[in-house]
C-alpha beads as a LAMMPS data file, in Angstrom:
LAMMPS data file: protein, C-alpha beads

262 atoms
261 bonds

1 atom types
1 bond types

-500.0 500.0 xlo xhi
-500.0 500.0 ylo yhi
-500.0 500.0 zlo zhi

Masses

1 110.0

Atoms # bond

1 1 1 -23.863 183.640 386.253
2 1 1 -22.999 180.005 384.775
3 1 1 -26.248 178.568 385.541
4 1 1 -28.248 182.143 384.499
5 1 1 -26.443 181.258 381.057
6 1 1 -27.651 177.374 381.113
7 1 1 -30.783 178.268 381.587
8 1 1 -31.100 181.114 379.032
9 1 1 -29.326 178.498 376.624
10 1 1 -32.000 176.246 377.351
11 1 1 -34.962 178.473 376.944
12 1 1 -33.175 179.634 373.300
13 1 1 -33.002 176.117 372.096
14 1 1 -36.380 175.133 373.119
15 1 1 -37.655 178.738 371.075
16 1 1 -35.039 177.982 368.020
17 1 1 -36.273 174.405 367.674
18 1 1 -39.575 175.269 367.534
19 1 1 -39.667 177.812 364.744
20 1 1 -37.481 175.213 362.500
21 1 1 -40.048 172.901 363.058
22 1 1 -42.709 175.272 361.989
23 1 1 -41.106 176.489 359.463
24 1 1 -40.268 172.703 357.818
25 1 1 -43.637 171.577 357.959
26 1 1 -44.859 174.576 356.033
27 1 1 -44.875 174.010 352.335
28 1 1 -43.556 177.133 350.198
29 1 1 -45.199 178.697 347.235
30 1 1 -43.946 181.375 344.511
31 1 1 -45.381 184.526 346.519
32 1 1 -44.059 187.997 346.994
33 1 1 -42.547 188.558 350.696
34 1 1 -44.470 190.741 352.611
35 1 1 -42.614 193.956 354.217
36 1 1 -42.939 192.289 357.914
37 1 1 -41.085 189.467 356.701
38 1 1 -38.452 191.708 354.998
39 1 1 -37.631 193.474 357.988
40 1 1 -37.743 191.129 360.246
41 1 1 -34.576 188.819 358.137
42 1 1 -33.261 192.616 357.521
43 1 1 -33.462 192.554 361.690
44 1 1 -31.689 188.608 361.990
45 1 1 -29.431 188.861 359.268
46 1 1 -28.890 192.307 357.617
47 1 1 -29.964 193.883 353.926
48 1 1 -27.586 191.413 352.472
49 1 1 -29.446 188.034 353.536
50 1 1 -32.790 189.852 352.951
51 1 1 -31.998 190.598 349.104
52 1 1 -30.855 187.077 349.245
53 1 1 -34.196 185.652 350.667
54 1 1 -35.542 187.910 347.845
55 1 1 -34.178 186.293 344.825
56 1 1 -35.403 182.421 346.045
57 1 1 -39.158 181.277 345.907
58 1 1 -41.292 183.066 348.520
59 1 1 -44.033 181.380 350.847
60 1 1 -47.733 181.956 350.758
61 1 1 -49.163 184.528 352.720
62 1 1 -50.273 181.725 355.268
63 1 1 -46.843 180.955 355.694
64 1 1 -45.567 184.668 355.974
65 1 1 -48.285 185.104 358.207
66 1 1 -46.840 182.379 360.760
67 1 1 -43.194 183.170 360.119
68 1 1 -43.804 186.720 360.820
69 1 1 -45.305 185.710 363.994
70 1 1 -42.268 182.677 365.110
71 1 1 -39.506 185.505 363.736
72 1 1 -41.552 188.397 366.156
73 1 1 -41.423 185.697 369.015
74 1 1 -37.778 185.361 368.396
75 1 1 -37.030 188.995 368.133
76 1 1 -38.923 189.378 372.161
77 1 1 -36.872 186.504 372.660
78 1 1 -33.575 188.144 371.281
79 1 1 -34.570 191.482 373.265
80 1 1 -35.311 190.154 376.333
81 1 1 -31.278 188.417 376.723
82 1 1 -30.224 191.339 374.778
83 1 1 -28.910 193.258 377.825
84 1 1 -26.397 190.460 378.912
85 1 1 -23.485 190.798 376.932
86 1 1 -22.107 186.500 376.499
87 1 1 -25.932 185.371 376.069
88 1 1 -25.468 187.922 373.034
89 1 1 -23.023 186.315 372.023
90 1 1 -24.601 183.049 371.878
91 1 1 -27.882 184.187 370.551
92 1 1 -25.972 185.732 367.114
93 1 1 -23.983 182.508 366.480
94 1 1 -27.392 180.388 366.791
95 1 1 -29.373 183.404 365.242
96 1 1 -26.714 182.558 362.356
97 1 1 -27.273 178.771 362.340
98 1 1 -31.536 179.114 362.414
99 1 1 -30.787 181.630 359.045
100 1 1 -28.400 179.145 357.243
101 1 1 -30.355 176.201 357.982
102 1 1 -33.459 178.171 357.140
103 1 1 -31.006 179.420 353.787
104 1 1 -30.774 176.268 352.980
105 1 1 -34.084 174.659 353.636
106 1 1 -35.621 177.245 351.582
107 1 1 -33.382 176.469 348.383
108 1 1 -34.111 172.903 348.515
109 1 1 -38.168 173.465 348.476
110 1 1 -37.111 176.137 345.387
111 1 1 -35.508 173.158 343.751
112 1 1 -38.803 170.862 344.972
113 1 1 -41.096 173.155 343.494
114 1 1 -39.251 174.079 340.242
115 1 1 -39.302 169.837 340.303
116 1 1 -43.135 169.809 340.835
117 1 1 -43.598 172.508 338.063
118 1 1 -41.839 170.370 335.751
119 1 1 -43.437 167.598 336.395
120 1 1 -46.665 169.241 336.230
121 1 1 -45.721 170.561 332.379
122 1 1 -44.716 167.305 331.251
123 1 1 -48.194 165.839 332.778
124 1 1 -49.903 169.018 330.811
125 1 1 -48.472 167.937 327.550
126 1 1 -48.748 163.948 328.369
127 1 1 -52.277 164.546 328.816
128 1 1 -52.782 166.888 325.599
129 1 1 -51.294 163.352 323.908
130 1 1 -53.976 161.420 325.363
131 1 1 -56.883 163.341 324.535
132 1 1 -55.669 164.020 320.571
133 1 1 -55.207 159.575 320.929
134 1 1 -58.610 159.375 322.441
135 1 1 -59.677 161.990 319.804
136 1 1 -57.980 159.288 316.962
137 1 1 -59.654 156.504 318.649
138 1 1 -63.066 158.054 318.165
139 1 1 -62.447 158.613 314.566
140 1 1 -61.854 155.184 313.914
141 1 1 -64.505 154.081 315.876
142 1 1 -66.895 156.191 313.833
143 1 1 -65.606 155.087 310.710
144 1 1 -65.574 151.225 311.571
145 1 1 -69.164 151.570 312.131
146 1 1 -69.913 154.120 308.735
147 1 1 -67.909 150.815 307.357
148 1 1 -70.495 148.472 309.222
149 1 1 -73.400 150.338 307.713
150 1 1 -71.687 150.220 304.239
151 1 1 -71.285 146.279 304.432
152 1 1 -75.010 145.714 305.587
153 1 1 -76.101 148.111 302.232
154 1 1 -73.859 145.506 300.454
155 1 1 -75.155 142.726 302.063
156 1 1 -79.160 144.062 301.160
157 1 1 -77.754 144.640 297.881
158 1 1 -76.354 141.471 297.120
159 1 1 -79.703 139.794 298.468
160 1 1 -81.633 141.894 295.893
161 1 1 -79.189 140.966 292.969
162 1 1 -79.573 137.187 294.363
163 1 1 -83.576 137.055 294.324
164 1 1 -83.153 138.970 290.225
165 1 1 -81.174 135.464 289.224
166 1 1 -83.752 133.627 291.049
167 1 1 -86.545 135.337 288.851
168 1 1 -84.322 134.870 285.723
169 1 1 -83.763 131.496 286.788
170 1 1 -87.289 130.621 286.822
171 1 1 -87.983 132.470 283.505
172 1 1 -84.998 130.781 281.892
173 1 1 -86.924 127.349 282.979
174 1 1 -90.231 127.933 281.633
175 1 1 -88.867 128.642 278.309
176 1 1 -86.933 125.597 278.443
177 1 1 -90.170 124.051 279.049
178 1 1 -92.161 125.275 276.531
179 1 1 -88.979 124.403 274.115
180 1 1 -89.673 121.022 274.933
181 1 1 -93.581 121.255 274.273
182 1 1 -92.377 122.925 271.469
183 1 1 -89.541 120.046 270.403
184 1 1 -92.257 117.338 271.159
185 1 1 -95.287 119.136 268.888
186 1 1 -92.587 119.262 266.157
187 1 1 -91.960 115.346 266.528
188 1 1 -95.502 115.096 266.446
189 1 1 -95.779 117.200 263.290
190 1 1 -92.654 114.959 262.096
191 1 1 -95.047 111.833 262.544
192 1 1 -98.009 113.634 260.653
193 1 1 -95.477 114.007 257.538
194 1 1 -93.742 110.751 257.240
195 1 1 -97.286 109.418 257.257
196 1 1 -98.150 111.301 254.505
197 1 1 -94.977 110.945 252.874
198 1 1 -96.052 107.164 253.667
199 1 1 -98.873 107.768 251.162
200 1 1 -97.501 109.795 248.837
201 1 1 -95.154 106.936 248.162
202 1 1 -98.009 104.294 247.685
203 1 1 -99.616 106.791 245.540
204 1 1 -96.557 107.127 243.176
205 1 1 -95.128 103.558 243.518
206 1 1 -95.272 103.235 240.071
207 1 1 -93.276 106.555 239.058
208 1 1 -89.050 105.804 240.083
209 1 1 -87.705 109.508 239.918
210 1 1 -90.746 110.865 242.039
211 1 1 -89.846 107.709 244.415
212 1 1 -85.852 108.445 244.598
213 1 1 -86.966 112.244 245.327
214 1 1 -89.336 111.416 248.131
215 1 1 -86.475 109.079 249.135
216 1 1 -83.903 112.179 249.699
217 1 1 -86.707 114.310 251.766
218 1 1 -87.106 110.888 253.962
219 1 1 -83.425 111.128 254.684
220 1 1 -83.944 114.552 255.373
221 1 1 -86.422 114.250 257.579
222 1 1 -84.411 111.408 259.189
223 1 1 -81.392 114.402 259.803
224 1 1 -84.248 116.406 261.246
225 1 1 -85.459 114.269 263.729
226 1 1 -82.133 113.098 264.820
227 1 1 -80.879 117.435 264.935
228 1 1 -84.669 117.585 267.431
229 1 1 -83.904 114.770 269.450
230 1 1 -80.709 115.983 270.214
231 1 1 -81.959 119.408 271.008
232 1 1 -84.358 117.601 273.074
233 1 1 -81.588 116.090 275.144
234 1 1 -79.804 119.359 275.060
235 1 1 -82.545 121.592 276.525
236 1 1 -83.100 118.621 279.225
237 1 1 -79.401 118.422 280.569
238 1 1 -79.969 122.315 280.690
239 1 1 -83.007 122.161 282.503
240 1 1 -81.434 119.893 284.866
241 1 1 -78.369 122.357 285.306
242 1 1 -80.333 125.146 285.914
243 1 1 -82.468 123.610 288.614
244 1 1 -79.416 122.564 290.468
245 1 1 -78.026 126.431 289.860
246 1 1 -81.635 127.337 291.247
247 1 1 -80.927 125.111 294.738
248 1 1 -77.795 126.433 295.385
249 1 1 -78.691 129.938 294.866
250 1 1 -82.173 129.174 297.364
251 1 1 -79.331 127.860 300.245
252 1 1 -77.621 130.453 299.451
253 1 1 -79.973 133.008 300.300
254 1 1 -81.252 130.784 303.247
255 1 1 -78.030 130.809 304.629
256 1 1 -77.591 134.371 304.412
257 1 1 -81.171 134.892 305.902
258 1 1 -80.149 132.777 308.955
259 1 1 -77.051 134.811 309.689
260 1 1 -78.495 138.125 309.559
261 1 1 -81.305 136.608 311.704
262 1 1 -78.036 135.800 313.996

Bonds

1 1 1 2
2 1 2 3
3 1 3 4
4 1 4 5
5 1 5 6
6 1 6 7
7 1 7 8
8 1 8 9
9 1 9 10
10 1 10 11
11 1 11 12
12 1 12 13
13 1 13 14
14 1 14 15
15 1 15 16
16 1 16 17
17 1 17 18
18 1 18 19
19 1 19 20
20 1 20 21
21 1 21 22
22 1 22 23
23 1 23 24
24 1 24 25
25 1 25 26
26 1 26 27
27 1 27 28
28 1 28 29
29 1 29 30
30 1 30 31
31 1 31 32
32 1 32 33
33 1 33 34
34 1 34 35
35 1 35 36
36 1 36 37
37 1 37 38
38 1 38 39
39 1 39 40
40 1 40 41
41 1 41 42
42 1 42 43
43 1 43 44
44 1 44 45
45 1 45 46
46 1 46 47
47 1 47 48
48 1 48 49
49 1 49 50
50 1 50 51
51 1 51 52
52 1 52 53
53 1 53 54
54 1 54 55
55 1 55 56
56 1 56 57
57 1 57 58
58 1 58 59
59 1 59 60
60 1 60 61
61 1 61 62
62 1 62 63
63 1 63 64
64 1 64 65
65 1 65 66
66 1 66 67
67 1 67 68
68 1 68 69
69 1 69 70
70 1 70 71
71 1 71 72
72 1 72 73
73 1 73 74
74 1 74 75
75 1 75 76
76 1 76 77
77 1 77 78
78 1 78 79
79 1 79 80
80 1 80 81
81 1 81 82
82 1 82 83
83 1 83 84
84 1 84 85
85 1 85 86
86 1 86 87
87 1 87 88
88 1 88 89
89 1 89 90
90 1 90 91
91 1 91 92
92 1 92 93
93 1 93 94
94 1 94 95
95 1 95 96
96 1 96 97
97 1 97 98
98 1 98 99
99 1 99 100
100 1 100 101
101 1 101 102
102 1 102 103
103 1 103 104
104 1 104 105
105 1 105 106
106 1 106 107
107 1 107 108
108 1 108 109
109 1 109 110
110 1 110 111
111 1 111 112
112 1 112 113
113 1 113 114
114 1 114 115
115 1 115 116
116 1 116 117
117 1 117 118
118 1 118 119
119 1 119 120
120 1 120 121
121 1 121 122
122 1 122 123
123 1 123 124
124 1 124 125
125 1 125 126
126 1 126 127
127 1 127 128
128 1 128 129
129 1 129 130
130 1 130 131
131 1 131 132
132 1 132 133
133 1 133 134
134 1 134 135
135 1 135 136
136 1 136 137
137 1 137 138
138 1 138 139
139 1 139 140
140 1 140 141
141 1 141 142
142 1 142 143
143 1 143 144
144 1 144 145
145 1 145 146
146 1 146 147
147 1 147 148
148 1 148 149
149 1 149 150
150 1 150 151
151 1 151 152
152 1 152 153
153 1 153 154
154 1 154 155
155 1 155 156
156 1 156 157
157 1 157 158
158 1 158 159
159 1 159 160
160 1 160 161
161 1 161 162
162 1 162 163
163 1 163 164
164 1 164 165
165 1 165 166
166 1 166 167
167 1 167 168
168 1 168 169
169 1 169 170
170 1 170 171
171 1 171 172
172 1 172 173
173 1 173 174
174 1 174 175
175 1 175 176
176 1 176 177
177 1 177 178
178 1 178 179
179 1 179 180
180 1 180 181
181 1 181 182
182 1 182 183
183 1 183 184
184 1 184 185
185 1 185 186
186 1 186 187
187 1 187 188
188 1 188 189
189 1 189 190
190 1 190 191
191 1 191 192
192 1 192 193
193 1 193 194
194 1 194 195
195 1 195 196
196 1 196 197
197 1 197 198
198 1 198 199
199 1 199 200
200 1 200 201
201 1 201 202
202 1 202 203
203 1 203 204
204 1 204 205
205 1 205 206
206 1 206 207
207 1 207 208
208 1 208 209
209 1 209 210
210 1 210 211
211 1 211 212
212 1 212 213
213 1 213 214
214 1 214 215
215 1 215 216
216 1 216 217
217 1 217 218
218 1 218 219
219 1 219 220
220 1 220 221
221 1 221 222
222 1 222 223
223 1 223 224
224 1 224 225
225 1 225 226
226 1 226 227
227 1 227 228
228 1 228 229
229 1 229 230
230 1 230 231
231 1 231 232
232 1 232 233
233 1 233 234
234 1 234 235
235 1 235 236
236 1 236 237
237 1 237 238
238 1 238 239
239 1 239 240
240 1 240 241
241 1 241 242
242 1 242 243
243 1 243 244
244 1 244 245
245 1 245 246
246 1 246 247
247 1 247 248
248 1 248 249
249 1 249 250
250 1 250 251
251 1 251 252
252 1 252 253
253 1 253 254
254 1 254 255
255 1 255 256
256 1 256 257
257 1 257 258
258 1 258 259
259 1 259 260
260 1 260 261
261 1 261 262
């Protein structure tokens, strides 16, 4: 009778170990239980620790489908040593140990999925963060390069206004050059009237107030030259400063050329 029990220990181990290993390498999912399941824990354990398996996360209907099998190869198992009253015995007090360790294993995958869901709203919301950065990115992005287009209409721009004080430049020159074709016809004309005034005064040597009068337009005339020969030198150093404003305004522009060329 001893060894009858030994080996119907044995053979109840072997079946209990294998449905806790199937049943920890199944992952568990927030599923309804299906009625097989439900009567089979009412079967192990009673209504009580079937509302209980009730109110924790439920597997998938792949993993009902195998624990409904492992709990029906149990229950052949349970009814076969069913008849012998002390291998009952033993049978309930494992029977109790498979449903408290599968009590408990059940919890802790509840508490590792509520954990996964978690994580998985936090990753929801860190990516929603991402996108409305990327989203930010993209508007500067698209700005810095309405900004690039803005500077190269300035640059164009500034060309243009560069190459209108070249032209006024060049106009300001030629006038300064016909001033001084101007300036030097007028000392010419200056010549042409001393050398009259030159005659006048041998004509009317003899006549003193007509001499002291042609003596004050003289000095006049000297006041005149020396007010033209001073504008002369005038509109030269201007000439000069406007050809060197001309050069720097050509490397300018030359130097601007060769960048955008860059």
């Amino acid at each position: 009778m001893s060894r009858k029990r030994n080996v119907e220990d044995i053979i109840l181990s072997s079946r209990n170990d294998k449905l806790l290993k199937s049943i920890r390498s199944t992952q568990l999912r927030d599923q309804s239980v299906s009625a097989s399941a439900i009567s089979s824990m009412r079967y192990l354990g009673g209504s009580d620790r079937s509302q209980r398996t009730l109110s924790i996360a439920s597997p998938s209907t792949s993993v009902l489908d195998t624990l409904v099998q492992r709990l029906a190869e149990f229950e052949h198992t349970l009814n076969t040593f069913k008849e012998s009253p002390p291998v009952s015995a033993a049978i309930t007090k494992r029977i109790a140990g498979v449903e408290t360790t599968l009590h408990d294993r059940t919890q802790e995958l509840k508490l590792q999925l509520i954990d996964i869901e978690t994580r998985l709203k936090d990753n929801v919301q860190s990516f929603a963060t991402r996108k409305e950065y990327l989203e930010k990115i993209e508007e500067r992005v698209a700005e810095s390069y309405r900004k690039a287009d803005g500077l190269s209409r300035n640059e164009a721009l500034r060309d243009d206004i560069l190459l209108a004080h070249d032209k006024s430049l060049t106009s300001l020159i030629t006038k300064i050059n016909d001033l001084c074709l101007w300036s030097v016809h007028i000392h010419g004309t200056q010549e042409e009237l001393q050398r009259r005034l030159a005659q006048t005064d041998a004509a009317l040597a003899g006549r003193e107030p007509l001499e002291h009068a042609i003596q004050k337009l003289d000095h006049r005339v000297d006041k005149l030259e020396a007010a033209i020969a001073s504008l002369c030198k005038d509109f030269a150093f201007y000439k000069q400063e406007v050809q060197h404003a001309l050069k720097d305004i050509h490397k300018a522009l030359n130097h601007n050329h060769t960048q955008n060329g860059a």
